[in-house]
Z-matrix of the N, CA and C atoms (Angstrom, degrees):
N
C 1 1.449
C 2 1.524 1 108.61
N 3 1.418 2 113.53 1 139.10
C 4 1.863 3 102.99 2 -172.30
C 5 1.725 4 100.10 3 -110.65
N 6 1.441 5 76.50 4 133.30
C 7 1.699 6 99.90 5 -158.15
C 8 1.861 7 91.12 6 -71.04
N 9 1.665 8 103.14 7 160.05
C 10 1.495 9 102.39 8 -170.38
C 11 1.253 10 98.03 9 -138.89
N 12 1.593 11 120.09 10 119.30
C 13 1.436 12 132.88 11 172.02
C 14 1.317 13 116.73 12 -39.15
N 15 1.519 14 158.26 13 25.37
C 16 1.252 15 131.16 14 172.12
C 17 1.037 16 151.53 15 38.04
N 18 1.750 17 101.24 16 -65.23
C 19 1.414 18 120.70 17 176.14
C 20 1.048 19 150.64 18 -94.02
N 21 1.125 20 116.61 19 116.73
C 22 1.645 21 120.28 20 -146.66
C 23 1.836 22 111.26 21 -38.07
N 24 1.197 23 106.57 22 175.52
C 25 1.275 24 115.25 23 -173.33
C 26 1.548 25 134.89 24 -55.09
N 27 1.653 26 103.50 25 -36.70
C 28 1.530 27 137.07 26 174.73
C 29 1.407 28 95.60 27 -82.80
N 30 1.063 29 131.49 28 -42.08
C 31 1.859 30 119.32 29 -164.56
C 32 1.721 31 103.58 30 -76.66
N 33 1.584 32 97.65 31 -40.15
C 34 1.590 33 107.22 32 -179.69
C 35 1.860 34 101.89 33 -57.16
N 36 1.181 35 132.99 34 -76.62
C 37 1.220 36 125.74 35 178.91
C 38 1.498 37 116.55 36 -34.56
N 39 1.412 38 111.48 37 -50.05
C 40 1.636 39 114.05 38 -179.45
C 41 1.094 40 115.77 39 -49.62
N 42 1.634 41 123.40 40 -34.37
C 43 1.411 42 115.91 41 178.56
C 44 1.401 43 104.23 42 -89.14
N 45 1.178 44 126.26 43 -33.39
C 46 1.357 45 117.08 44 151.52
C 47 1.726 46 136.10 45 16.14
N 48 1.657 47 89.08 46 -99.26
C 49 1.326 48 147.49 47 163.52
C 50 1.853 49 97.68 48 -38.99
N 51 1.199 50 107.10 49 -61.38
C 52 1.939 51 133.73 50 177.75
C 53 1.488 52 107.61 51 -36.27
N 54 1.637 53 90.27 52 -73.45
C 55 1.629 54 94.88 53 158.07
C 56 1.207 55 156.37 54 -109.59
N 57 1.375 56 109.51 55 46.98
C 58 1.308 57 115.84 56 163.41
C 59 1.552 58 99.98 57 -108.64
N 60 1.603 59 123.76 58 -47.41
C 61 1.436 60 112.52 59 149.97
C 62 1.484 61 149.94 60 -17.37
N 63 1.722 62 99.50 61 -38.01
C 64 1.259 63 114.43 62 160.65
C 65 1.750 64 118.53 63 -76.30
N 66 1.287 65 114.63 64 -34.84
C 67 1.163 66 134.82 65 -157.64
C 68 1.934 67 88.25 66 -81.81
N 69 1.050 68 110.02 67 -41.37
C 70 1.369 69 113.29 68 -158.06
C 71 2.336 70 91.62 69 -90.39
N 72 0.970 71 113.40 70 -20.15
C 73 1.570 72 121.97 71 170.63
C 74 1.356 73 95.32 72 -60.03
N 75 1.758 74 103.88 73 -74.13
C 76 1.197 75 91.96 74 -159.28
C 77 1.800 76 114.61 75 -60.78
N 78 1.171 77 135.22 76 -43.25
C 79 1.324 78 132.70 77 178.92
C 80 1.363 79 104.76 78 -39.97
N 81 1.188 80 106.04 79 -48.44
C 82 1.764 81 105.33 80 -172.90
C 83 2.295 82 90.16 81 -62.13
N 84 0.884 83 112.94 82 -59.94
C 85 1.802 84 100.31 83 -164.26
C 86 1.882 85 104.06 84 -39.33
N 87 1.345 86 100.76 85 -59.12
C 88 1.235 87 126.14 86 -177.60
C 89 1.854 88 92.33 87 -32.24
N 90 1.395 89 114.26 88 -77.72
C 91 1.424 90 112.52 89 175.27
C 92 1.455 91 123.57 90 -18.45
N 93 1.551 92 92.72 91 -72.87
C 94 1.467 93 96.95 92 165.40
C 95 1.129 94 158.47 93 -28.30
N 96 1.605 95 104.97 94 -34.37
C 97 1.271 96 124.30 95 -154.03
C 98 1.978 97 89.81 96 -122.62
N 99 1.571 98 108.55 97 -27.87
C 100 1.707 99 92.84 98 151.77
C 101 1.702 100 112.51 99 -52.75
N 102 1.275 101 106.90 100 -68.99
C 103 1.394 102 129.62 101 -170.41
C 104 1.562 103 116.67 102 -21.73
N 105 1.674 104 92.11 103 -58.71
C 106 1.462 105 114.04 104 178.75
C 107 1.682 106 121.09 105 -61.08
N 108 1.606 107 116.27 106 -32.87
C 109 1.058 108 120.87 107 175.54
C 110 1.754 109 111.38 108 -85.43
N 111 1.310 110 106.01 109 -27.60
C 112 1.873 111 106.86 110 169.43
C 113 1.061 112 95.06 111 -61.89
N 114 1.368 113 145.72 112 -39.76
C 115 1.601 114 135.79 113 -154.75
C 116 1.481 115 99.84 114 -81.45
N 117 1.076 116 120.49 115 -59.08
C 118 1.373 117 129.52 116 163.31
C 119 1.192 118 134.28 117 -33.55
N 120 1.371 119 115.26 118 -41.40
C 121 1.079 120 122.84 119 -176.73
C 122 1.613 121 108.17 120 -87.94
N 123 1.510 122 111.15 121 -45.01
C 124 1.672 123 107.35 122 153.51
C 125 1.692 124 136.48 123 -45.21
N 126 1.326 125 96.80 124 -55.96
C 127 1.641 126 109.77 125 -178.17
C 128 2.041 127 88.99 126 -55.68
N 129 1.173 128 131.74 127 -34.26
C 130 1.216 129 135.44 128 -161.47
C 131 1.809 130 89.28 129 -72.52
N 132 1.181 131 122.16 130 -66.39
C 133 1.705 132 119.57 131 173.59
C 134 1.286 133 111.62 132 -63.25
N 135 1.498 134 136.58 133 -12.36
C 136 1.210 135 121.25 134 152.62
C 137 1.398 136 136.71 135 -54.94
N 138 1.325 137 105.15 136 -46.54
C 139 0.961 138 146.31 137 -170.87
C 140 1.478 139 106.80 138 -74.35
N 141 1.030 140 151.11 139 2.38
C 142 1.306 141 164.26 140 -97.97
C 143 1.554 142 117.41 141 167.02
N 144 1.526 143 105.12 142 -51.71
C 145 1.073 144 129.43 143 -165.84
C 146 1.898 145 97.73 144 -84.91
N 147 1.473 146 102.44 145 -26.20
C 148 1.261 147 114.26 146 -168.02
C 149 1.384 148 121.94 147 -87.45
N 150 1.535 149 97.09 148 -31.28
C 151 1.852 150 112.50 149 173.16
C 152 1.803 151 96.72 150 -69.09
N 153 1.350 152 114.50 151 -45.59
C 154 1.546 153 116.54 152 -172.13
C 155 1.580 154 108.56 153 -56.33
N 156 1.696 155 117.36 154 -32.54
C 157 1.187 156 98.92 155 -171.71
C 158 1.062 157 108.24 156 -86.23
N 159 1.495 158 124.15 157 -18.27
C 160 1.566 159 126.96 158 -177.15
C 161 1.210 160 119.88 159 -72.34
N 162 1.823 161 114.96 160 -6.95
C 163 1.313 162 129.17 161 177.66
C 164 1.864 163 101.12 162 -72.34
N 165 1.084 164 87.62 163 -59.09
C 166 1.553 165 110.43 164 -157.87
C 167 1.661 166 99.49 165 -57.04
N 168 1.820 167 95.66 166 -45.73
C 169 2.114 168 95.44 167 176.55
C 170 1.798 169 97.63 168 -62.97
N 171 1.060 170 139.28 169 -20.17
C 172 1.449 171 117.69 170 -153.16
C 173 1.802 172 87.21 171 -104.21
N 174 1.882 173 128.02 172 -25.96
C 175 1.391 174 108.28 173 158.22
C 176 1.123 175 108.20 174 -52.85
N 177 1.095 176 121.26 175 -46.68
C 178 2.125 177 117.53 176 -157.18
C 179 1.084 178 91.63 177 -48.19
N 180 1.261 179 119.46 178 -73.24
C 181 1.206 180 126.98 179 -144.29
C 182 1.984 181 119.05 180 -57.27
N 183 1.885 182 99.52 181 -36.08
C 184 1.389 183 92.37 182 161.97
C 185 1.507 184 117.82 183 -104.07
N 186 1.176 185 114.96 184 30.79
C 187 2.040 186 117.75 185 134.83
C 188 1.119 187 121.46 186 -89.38
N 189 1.760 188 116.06 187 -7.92
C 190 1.420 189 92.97 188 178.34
C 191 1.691 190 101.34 189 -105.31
N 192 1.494 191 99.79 190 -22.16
C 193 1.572 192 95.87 191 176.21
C 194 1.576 193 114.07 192 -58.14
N 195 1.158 194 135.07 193 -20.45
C 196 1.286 195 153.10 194 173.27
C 197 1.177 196 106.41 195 -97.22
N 198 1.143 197 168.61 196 -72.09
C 199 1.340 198 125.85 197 149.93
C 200 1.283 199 144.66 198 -3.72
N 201 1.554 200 86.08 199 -69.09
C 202 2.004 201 83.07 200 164.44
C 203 1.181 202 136.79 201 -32.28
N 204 2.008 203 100.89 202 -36.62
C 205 1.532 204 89.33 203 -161.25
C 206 1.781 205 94.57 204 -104.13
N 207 1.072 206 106.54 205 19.66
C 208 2.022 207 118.14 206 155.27
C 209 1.050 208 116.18 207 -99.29
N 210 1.261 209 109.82 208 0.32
C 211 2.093 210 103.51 209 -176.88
C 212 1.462 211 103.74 210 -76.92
N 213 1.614 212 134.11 211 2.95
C 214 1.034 213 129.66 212 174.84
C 215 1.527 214 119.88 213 -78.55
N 216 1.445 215 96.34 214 -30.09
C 217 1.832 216 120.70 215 179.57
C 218 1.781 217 99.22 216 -77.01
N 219 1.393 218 107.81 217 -29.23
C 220 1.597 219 87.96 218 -170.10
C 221 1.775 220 98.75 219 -91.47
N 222 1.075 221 139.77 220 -19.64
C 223 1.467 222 155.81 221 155.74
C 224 1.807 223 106.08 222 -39.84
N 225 1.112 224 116.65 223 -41.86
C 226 1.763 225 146.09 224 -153.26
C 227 1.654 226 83.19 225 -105.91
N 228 0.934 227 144.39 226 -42.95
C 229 1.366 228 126.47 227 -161.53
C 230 1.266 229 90.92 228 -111.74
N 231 1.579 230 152.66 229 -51.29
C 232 1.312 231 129.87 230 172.04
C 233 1.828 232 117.74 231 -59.17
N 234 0.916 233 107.30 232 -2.68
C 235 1.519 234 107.06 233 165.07
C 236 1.265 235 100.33 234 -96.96
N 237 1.263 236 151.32 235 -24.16
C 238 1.659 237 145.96 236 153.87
C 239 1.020 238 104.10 237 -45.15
N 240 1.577 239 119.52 238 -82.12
C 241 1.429 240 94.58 239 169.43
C 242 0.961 241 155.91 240 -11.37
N 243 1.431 242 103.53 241 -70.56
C 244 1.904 243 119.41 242 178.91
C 245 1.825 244 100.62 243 -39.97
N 246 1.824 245 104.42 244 -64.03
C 247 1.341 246 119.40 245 -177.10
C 248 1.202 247 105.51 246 -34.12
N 249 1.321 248 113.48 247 -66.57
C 250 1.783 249 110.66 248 -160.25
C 251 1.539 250 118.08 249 -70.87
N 252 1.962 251 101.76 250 -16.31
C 253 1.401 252 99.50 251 -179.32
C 254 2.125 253 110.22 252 -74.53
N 255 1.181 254 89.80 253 -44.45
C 256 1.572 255 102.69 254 170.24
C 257 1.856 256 122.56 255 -45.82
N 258 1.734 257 104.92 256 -54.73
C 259 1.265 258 99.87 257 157.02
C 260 1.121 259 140.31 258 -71.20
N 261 1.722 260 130.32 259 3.32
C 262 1.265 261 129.82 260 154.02
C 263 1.321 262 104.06 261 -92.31
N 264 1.389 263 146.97 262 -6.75
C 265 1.214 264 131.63 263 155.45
C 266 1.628 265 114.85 264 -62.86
N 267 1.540 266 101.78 265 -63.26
C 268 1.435 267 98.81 266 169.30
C 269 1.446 268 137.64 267 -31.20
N 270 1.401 269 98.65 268 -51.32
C 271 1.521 270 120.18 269 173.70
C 272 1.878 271 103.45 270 -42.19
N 273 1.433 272 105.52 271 -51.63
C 274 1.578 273 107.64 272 -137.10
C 275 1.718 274 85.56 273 -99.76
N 276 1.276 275 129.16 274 -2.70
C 277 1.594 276 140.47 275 148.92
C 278 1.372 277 119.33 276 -80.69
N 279 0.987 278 125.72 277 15.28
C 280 1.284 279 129.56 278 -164.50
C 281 1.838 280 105.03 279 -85.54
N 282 1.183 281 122.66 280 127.11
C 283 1.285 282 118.14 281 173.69
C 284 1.586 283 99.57 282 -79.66
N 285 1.910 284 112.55 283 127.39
C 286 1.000 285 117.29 284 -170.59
C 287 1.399 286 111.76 285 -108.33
N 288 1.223 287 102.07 286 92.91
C 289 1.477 288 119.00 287 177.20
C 290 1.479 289 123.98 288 -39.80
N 291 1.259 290 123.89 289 -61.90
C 292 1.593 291 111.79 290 179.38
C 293 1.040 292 103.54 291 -110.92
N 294 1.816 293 117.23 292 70.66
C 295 0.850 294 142.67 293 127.57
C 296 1.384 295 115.24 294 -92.29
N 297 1.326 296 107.10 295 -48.15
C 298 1.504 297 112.05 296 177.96
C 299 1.424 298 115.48 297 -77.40
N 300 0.853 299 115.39 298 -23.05
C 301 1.415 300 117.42 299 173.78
C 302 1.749 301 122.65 300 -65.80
N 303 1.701 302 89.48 301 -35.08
C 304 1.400 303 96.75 302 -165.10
C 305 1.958 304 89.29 303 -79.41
N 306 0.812 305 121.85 304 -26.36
C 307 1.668 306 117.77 305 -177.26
C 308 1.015 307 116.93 306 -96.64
N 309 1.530 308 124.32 307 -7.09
C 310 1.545 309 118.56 308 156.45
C 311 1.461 310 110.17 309 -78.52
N 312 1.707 311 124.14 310 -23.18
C 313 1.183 312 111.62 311 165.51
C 314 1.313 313 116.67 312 -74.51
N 315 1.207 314 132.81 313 -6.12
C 316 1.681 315 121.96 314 166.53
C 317 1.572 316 105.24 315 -99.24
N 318 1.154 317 129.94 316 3.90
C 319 1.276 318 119.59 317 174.40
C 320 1.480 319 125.63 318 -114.71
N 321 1.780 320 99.44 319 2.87
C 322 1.454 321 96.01 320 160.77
C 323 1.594 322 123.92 321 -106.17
N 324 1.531 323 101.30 322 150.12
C 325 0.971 324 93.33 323 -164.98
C 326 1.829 325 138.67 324 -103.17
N 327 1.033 326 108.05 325 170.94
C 328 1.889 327 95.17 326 -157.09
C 329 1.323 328 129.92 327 -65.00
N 330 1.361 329 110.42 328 7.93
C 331 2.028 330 125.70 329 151.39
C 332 0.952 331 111.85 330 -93.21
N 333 2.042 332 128.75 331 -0.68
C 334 1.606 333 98.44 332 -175.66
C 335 1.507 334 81.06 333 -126.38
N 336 1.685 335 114.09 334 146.56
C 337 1.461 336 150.85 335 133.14
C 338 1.410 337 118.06 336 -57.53
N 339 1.189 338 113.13 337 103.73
C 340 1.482 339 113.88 338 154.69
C 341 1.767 340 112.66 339 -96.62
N 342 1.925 341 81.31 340 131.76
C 343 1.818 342 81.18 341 -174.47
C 344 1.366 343 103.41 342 -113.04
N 345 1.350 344 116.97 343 -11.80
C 346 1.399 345 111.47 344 -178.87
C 347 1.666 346 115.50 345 -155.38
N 348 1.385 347 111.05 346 138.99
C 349 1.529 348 118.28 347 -160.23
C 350 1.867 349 107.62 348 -135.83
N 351 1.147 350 115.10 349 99.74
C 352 0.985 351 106.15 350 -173.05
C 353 1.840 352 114.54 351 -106.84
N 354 1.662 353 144.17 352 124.20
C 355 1.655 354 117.51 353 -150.82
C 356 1.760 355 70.47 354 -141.16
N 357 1.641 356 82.45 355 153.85
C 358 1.651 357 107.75 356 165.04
C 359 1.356 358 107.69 357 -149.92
N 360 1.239 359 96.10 358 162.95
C 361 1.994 360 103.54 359 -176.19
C 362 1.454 361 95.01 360 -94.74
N 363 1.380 362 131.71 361 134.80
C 364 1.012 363 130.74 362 163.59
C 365 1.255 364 116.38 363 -76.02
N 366 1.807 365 121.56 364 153.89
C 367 1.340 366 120.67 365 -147.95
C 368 1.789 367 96.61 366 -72.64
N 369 0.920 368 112.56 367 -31.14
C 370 1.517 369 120.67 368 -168.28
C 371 1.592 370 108.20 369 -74.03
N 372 0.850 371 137.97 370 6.00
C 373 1.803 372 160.74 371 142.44
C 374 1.182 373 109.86 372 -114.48
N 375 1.202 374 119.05 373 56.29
C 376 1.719 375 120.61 374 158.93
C 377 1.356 376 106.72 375 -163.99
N 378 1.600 377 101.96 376 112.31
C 379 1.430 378 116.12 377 158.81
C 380 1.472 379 126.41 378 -8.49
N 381 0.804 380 140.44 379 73.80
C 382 1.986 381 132.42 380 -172.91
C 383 1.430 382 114.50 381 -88.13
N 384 1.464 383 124.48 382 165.18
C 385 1.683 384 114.42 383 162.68
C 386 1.661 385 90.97 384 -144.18
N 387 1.755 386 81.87 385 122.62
C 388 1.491 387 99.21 386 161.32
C 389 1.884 388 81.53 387 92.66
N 390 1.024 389 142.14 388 20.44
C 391 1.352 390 139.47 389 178.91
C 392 1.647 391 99.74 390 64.39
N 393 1.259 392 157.48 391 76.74
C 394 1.253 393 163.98 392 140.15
C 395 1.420 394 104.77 393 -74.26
N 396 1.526 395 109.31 394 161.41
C 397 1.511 396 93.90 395 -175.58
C 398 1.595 397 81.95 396 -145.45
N 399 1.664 398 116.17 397 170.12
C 400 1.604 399 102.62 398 -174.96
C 401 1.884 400 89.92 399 -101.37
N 402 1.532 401 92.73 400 -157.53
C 403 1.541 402 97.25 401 -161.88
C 404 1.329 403 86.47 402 -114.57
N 405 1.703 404 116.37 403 169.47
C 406 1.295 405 116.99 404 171.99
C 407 1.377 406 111.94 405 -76.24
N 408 1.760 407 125.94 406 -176.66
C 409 1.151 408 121.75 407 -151.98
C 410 1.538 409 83.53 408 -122.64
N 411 1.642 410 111.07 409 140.66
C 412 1.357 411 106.17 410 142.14
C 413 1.472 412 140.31 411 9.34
N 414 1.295 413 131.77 412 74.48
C 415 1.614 414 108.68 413 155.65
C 416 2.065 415 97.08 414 104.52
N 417 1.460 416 100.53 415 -1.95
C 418 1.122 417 108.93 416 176.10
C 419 1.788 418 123.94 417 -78.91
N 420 1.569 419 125.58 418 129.47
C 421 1.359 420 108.07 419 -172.93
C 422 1.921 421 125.19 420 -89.64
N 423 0.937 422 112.39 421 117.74
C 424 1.603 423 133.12 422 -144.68
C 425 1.988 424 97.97 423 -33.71
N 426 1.537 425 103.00 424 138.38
C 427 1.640 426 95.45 425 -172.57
C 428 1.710 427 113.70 426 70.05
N 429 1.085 428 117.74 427 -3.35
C 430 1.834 429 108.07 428 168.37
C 431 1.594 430 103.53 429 -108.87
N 432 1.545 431 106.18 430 163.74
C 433 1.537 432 105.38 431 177.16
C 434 1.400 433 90.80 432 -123.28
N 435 1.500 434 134.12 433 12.25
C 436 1.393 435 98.52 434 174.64
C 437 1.576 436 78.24 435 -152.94
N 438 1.430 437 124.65 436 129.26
C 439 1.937 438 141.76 437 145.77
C 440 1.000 439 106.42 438 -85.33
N 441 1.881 440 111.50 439 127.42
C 442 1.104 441 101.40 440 156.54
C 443 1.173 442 104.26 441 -139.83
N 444 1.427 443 124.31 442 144.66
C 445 1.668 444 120.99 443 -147.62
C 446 1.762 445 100.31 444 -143.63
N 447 1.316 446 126.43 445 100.37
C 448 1.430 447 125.72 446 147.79
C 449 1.270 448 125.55 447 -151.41
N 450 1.859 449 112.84 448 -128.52
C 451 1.732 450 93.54 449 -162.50
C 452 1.877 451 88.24 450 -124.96
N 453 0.949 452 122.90 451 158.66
C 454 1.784 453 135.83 452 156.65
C 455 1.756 454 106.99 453 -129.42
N 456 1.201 455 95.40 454 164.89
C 457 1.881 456 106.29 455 -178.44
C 458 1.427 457 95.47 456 -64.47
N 459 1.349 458 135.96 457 -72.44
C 460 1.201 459 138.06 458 -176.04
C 461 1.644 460 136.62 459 -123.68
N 462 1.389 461 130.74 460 145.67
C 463 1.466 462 100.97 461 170.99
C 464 1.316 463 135.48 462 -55.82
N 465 1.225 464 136.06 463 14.88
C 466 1.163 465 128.91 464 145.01
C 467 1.200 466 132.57 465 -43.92
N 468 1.839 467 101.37 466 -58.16
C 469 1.319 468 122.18 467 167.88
C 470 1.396 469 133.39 468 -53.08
N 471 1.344 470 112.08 469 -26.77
C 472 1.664 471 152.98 470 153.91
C 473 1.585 472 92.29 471 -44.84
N 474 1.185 473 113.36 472 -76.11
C 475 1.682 474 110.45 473 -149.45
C 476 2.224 475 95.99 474 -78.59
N 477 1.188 476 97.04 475 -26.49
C 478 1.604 477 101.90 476 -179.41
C 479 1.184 478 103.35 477 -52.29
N 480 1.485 479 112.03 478 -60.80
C 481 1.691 480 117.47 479 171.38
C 482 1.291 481 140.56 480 -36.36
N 483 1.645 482 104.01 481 -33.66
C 484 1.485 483 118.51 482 -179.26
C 485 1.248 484 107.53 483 -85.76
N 486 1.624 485 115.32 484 -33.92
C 487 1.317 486 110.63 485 157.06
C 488 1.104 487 119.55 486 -29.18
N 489 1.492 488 99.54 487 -99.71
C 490 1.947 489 97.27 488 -176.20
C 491 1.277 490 134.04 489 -50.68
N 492 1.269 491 107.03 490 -5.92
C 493 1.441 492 114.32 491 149.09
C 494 1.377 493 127.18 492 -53.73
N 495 1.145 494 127.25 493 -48.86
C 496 1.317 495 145.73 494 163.45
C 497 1.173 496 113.65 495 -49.96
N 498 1.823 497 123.38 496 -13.49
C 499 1.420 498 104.15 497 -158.74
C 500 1.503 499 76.45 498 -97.73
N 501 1.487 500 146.08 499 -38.59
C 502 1.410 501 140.56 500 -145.41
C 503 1.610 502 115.77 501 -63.12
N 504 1.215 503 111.29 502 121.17
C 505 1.008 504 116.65 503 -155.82
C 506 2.054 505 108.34 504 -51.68
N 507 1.334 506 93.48 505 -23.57
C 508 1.461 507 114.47 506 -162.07
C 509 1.700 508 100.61 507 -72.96
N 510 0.717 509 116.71 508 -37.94
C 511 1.631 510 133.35 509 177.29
C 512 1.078 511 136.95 510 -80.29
N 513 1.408 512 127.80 511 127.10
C 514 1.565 513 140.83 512 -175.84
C 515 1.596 514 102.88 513 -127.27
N 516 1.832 515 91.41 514 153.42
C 517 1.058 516 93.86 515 171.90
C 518 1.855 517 145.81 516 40.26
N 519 1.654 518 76.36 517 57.56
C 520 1.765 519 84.36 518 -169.99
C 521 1.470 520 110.07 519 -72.22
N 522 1.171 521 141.31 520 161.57
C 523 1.172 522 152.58 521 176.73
C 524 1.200 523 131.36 522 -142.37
N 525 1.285 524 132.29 523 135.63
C 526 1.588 525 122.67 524 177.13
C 527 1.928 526 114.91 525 -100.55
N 528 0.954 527 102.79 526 113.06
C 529 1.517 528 104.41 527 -179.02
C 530 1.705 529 114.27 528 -89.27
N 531 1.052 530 101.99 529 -10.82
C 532 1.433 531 102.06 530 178.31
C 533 1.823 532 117.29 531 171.46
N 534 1.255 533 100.44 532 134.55
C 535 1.606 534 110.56 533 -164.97
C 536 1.660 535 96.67 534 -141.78
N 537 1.361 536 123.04 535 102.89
C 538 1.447 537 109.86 536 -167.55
C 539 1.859 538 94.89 537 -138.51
N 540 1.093 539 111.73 538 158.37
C 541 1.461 540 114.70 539 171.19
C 542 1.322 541 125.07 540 -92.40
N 543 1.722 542 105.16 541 120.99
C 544 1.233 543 107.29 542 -160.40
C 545 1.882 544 126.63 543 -63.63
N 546 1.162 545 135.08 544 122.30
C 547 1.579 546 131.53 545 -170.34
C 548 1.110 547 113.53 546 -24.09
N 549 1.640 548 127.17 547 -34.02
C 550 1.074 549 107.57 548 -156.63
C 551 1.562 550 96.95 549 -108.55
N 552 1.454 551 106.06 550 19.70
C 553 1.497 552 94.72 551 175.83
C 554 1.440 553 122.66 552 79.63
N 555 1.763 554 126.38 553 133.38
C 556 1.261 555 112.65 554 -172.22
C 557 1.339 556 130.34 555 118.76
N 558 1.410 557 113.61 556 -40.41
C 559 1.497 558 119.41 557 -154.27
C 560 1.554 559 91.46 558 -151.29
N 561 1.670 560 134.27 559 -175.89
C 562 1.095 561 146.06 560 -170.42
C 563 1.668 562 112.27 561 -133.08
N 564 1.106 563 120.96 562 112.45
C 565 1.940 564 87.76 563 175.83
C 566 1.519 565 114.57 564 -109.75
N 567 1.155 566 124.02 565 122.44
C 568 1.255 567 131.04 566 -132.10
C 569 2.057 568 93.83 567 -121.57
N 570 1.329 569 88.71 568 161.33
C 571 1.983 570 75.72 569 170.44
C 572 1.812 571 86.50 570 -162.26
N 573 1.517 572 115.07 571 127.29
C 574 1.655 573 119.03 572 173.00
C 575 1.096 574 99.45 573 -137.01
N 576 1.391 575 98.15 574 132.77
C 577 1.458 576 121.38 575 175.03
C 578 1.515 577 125.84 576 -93.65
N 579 1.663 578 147.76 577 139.80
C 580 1.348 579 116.42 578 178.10
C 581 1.443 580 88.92 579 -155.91
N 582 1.198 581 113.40 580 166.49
C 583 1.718 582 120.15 581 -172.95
C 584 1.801 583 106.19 582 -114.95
N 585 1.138 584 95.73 583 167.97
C 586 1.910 585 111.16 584 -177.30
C 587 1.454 586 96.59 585 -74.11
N 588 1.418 587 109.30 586 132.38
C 589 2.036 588 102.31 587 158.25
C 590 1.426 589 96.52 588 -70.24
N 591 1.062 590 94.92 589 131.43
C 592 1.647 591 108.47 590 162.97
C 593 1.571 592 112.03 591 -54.48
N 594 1.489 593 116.92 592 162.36
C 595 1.180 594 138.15 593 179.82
C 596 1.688 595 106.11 594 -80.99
N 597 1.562 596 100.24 595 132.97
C 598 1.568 597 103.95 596 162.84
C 599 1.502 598 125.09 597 -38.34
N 600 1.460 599 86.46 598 -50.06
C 601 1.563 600 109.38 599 -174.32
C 602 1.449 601 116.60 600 -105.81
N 603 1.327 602 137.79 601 98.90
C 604 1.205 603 110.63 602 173.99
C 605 1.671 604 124.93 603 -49.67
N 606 1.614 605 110.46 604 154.76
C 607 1.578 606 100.50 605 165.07
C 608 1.413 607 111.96 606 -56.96
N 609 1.594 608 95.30 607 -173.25
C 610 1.320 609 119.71 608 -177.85
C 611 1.752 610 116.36 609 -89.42
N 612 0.873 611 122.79 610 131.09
C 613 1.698 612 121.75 611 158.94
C 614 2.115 613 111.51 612 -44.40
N 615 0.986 614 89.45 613 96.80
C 616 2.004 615 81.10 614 167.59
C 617 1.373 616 104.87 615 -84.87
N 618 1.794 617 100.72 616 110.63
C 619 1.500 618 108.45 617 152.16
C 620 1.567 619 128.05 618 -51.16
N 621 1.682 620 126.17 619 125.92
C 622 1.614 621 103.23 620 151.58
C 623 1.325 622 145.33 621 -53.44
N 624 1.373 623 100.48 622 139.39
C 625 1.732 624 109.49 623 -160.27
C 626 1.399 625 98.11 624 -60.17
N 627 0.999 626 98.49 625 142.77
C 628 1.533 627 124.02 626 178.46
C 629 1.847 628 115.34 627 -90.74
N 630 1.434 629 129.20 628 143.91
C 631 1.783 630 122.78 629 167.32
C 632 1.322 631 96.15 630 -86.86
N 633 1.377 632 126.98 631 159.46
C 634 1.012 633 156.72 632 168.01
C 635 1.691 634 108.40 633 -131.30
N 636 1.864 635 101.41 634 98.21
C 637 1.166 636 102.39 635 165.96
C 638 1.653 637 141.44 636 -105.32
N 639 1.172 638 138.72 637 111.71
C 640 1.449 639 140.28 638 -161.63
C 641 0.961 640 116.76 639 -68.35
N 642 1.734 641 123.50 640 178.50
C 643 1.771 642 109.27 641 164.53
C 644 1.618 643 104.58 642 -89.37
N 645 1.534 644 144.06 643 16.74
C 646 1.075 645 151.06 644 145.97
C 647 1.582 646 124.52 645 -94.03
N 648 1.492 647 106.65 646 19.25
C 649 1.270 648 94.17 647 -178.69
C 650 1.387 649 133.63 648 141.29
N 651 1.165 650 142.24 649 170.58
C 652 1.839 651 126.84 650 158.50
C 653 1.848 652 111.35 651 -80.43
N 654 1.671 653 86.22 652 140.48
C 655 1.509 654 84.19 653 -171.25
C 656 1.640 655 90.22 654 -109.11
């Protein structure tokens, strides 16, 4: 049977109009209520994401508070350093004494007596702190780092000596200050002076040691 509209022309559109309005409400709720659950469901991994970072700020924060109170050990061990780097400089500047000694005993020779030897480090080869300088030594002749004062048969033996003096590697500038014949006849009494070759490298300045105090204590 074919069904027959009734309603006039204006009422037919009005409902029309009615429901697609409705149709178009509900799509719009529907929207919403996706919308509302994406938000939700995000703010929910935000939210999540947010306790995790507040985890991670509240570790930081006690690794660094613990650190802190070790930054005294890492302060304490770069000053080891420094120290130990300085005392192997020192070490390896070191004027090596019986070294020289041991080759001035093969380089003197068997007419001359040495009776007296007096050595100093010159200030300019010696470690200082704060620029200090040491004092001269005893019995030493002013501007030399090494006196050496006794008797040989003749000046020959005198000048032989200064020779091989000259050859040591350790030594500059040898000099004779005096070669005179002794009163009683016989012997020579002689006095030569000679200085340190300086170092390639000068030493190092040694800083004063420093305290290092903790929150447990003196270290």
């Amino acid at each position: 049977m074919k069904r027959i509209n009734l309603l006039p022309s204006g009422e037919r559109e009005k409902a029309s109009r009615e429901q697609g309005l409705a149709y178009a409400l509900l799509g719009l709720v529907v929207l919403i209520v996706a919308l509302g659950a994406v938000y939700l469901m995000f703010n929910r991994q935000v939210a999540t994401k947010q306790d995790q970072v507040n985890d991670l700020q509240a570790q930081i924060q006690q690794v660094n508070a613990q650190v802190a109170e070790l930054s005294w050990a890492a302060v304490l061990q770069s000053q080891r350093t420094a120290m130990m780097s300085t005392a192997t400089e020192i070490y390896n500047s070191r004027v090596d004494w019986s070294s020289i000694l041991e080759e001035l005993s093969l380089v003197i020779p068997d007419q001359v007596v040495l009776t007296d030897l007096t050595a100093q480090v010159p200030a300019a080869m010696l470690p200082s702190v704060g620029g200090g300088t040491s004092g001269a030594s005893t019995g030493a002749v002013a501007g030399a780092d090494l006196t050496l004062v006794g008797r040989a048969d003749s000046h020959v033996s005198v000048a032989s000596f200064m020779t091989r003096l000259g050859l040591m590697p350790q030594l500059t500038n040898v000099q004779l200050v005096s070669s005179t014949q002794n009163e009683s006849g016989g012997f020579i009494d002689y006095q030569i002076t000679a200085n340190l070759r300086p170092f390639a490298q000068q030493p190092p300045v040694a800083q004063p040691a420093t305290t290092m105090t903790s929150a447990g204590g003196a270290q």
